[in-house]
C-alpha positions as CSV (number, residue, x, y, z in Angstrom):
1,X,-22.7,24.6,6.9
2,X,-18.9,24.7,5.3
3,X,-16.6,24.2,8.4
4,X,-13.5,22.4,6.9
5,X,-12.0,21.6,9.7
6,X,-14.7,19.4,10.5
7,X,-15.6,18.5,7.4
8,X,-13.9,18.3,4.2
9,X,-15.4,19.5,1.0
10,X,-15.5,17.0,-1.9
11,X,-13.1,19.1,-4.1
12,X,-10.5,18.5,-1.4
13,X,-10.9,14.9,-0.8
14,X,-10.9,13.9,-4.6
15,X,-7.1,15.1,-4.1
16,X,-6.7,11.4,-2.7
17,X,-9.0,9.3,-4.7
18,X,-8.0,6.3,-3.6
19,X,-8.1,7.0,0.2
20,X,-11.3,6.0,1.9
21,X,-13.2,8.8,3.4
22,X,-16.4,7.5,4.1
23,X,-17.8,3.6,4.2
24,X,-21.6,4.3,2.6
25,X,-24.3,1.8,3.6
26,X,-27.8,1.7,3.9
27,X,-27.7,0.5,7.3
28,X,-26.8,3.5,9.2
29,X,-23.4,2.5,9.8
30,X,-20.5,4.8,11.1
31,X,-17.5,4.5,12.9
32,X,-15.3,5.6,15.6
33,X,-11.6,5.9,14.9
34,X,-9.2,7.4,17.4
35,X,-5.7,8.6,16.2
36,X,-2.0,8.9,18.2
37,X,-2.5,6.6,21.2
38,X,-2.0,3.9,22.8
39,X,-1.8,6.3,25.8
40,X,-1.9,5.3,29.7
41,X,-4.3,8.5,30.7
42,X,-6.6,8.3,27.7
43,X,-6.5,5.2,25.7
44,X,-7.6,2.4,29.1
45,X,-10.6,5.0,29.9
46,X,-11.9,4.7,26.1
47,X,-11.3,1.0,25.6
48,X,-13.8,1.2,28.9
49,X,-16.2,3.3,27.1
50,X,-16.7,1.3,24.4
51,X,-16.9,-1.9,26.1
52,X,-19.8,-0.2,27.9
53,X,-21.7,0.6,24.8
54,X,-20.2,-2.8,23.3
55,X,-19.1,-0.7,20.6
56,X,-15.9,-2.0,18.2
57,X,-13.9,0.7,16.7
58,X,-10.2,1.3,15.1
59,X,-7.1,2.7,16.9
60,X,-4.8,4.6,14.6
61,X,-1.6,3.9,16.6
62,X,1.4,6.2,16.4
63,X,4.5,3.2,16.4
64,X,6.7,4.9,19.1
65,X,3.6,4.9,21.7
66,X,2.9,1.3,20.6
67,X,6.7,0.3,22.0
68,X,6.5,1.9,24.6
69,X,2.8,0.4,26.2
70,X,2.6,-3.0,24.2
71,X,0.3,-3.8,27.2
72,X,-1.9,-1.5,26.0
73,X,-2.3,-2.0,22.2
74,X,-2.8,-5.9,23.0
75,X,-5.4,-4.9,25.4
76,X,-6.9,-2.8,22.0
77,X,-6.8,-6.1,19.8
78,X,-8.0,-8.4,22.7
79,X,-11.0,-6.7,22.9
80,X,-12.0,-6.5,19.4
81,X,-11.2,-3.9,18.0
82,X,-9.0,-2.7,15.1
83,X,-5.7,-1.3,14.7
84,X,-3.9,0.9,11.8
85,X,-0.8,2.7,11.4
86,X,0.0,6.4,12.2
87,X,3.3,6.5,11.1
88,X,6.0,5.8,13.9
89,X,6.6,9.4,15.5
90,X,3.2,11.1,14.5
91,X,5.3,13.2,11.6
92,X,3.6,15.4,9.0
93,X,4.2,14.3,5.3
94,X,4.8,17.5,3.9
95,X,7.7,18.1,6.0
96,X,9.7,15.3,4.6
97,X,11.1,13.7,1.9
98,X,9.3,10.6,0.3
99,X,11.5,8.2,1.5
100,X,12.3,9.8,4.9
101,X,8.2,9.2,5.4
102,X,7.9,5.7,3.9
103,X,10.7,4.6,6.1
104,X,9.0,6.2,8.9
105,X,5.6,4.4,8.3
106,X,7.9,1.2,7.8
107,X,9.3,1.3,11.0
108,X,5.6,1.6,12.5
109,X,4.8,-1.5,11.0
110,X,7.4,-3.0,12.8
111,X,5.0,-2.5,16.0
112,X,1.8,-2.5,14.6
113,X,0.6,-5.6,11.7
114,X,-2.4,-3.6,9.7
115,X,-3.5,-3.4,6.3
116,X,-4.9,0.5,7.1
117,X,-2.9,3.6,7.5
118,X,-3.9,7.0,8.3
119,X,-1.4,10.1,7.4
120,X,-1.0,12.7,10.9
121,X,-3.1,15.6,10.2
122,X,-4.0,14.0,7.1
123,X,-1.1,15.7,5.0
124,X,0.8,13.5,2.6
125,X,2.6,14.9,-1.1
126,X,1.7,12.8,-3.8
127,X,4.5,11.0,-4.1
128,X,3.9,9.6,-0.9
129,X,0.3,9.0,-0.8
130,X,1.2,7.0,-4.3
131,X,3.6,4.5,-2.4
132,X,1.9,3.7,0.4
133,X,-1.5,3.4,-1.5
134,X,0.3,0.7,-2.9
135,X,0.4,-1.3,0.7
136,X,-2.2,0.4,2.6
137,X,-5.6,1.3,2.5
138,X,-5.9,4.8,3.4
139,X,-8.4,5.8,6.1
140,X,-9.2,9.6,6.0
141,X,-12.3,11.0,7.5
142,X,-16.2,11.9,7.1
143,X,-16.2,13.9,10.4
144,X,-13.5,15.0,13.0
145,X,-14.2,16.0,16.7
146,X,-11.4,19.2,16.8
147,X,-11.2,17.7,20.3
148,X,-7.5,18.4,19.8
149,X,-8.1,21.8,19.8
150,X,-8.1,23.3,23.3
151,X,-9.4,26.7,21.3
152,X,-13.4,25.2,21.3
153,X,-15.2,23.5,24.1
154,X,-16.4,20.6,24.8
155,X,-19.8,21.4,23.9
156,X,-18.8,22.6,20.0
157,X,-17.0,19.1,20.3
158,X,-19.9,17.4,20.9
159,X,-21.9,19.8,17.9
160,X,-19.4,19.2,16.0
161,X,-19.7,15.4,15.5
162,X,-23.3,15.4,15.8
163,X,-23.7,17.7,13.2
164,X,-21.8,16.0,10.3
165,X,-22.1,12.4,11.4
166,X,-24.5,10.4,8.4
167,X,-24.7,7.1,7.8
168,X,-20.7,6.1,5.9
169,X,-19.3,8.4,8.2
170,X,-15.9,8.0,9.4
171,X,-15.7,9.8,12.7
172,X,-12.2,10.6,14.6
173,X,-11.2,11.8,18.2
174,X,-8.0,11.4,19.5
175,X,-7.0,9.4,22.7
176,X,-4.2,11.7,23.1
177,X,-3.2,14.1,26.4
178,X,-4.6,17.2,24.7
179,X,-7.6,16.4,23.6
180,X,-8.3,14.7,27.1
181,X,-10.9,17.2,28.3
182,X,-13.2,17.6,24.9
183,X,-13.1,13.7,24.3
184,X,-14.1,12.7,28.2
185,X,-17.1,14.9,27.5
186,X,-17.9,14.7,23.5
187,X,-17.2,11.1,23.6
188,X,-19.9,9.2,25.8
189,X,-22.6,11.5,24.9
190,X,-22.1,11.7,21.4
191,X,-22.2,7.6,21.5
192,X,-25.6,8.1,23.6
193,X,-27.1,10.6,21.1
194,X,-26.1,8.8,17.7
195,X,-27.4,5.5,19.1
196,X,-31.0,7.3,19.9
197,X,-30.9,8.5,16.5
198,X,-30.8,4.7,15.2
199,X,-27.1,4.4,14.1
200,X,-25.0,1.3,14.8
201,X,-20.9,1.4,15.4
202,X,-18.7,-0.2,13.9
203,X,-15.3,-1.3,13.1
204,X,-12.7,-0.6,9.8
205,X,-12.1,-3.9,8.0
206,X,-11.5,-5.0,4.6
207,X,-11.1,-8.7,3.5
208,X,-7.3,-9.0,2.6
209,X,-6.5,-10.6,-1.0
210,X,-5.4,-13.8,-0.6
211,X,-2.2,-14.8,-2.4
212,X,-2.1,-17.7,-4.9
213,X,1.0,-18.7,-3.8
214,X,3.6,-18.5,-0.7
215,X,6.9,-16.6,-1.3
216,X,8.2,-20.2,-0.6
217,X,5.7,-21.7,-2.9
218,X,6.1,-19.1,-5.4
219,X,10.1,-19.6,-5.5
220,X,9.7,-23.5,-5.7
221,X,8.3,-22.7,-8.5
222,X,10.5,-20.6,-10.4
223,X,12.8,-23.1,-9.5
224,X,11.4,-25.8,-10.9
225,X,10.4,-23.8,-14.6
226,X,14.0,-22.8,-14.8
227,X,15.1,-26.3,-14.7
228,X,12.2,-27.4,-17.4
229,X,13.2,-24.9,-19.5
230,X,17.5,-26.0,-19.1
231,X,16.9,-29.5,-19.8
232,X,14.7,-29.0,-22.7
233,X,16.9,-26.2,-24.0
C-alpha cells in the first residue's frame, strides 16, 4: 500500500543518501525512536513502558525541553537508552537559512552530547543536510506512527506501525502532548504484537571513529615539526 506519510517511497529517501533510514539485519531487528521530548506528561510513562518490556530505544530530544527537565533526559541515559539531537526549538529546515539552522542544532548540542541527529518533520535543504552530515549521522525513518496527528485514531495508529514495520525498520512516535492519546494506546500494543511476531528492539548506535591524536596531542606536534623544520632550515 503507498501511504507516504507512513512510509516513504525509495525515490524520496534517495534525496538524502547519506541519512540512515533503515538498519537491515537478518535478525529481525527494529527500533523504537521517539522525537521532541523530554516531556513530564509523556516521556516518565514511556521510559516505564519500556522498562517493562526491557526494551532500549533512542530519544530524539528537542534542546530547549532538554534544559528545561535535565532530570528527565538523565533518567533517559540512566536507563539505557540513547539520545540524539532534534535541533534546539523543534524548527523546520526549510524555513531557515543554513546557518540560522546549523546554529540552531549547535546550540542543542550544547544540552544533548550525540553523534545522531534527526531534522523536525524530516525537512532539511541541501545545504544543510550537507553540513551537518558532516558531524552527524542522520536518523530518518522506515515507519512513523502519525500519532501526532489527532486527524486518525488510535487504532490506524496502531495499523499503521504494524503494517510497515520489517525487520531494519526504524519506527518513530513522539513523546510529545499531542500525540499523548494515539501513543498511550498504539505504543504498548504494538510492542506486544511485534514481539509475538518474533522481532527483537533495539537501540541506535554506531561505533564512533577514534582519533589518532588529541587536539593537544595533535598541536604538540605541529609544534615540534615546525621547530625541526627552523633548525634544519
Amino acid at each position: 500500500m503507498f501511504k507516504p506519510e507512513v512510509h516513504l517511497p525509495t525515490w524520496i529517501t534517495n534525496w538524502f543518501p547519506k541519512a540512515i533510514w533503515t538498519i537491515p539485519n537478518n535478525r529481525k531487528e527494529i527500533f523504537l525512536t521517539f522525537d521532541d521530548g523530554p516531556i513530564p506528561k509523556i516521556t516518565p510513562w514511556v521510559l516505564d513502558i519500556l522498562n517493562q518490556e526491557n526494551i532500549k530505544a533512542t530519544f530524539f530530544c528537542v534542546g530547549d525541553n532538554v534544559a528545561k527537565y535535565p532530570e528527565l533526559y538523565q533518567r533517559i541515559l540512566d536507563e539505557g537508552h540513547v539520545v540524539g539531537n532534534h535541533t534546539f526549538n523543534h524548527v523546520q529546515g526549510l524555513k531557515m537559512s543554513k546557518s540560522e539552522f546549523i546554529n540552531n542544532v549547535n546550540k542543542a548540542r550544547k544540552f544533548i552530547n550525540s553523534q545522531l541527529f534527526r531534522p523536525p518533520h524530516g525537512w532539511l535543504k541541501r545545504s544543510q543536510y550537507k553540513a551537518i552530515s558532516k558531524q552527524y549521522k542522520i536518523v530518518m525513518w522506515d515507519v512513523i506512527s502519525v500519532d501526532y496527528n489527532p486527524a486518525i485514531s488510535p487504532k490506524q495508529c496502531l495499523q499503521n506501525v504494524l503494517e510497515f514495520t520489517r525487520s531494519g525498520s526504524i519506527i518513530t512516535f513522539h513523546d510529545s502532548l499531542k500525540a499523548e492519546e494515539n501513543l498511550k494506546y498504539a505504543l504498548p500494543r504494538a510492542i506486544k504484537e511485534l514481539k509475538a511476531k518474533g522481532f527483537q528492539f533495539n537501540k541506535i548506535e554506531f561505533e564512533k571513529v577514534k582519533q589518532l591524536y588529541t587536539d593537544t596531542q595533535w598541536g604538540r606536534f605541529k609544534q615540534r615539526t615546525n621547530q625541526w623544520k627552523q633548525k634544519w632550515a
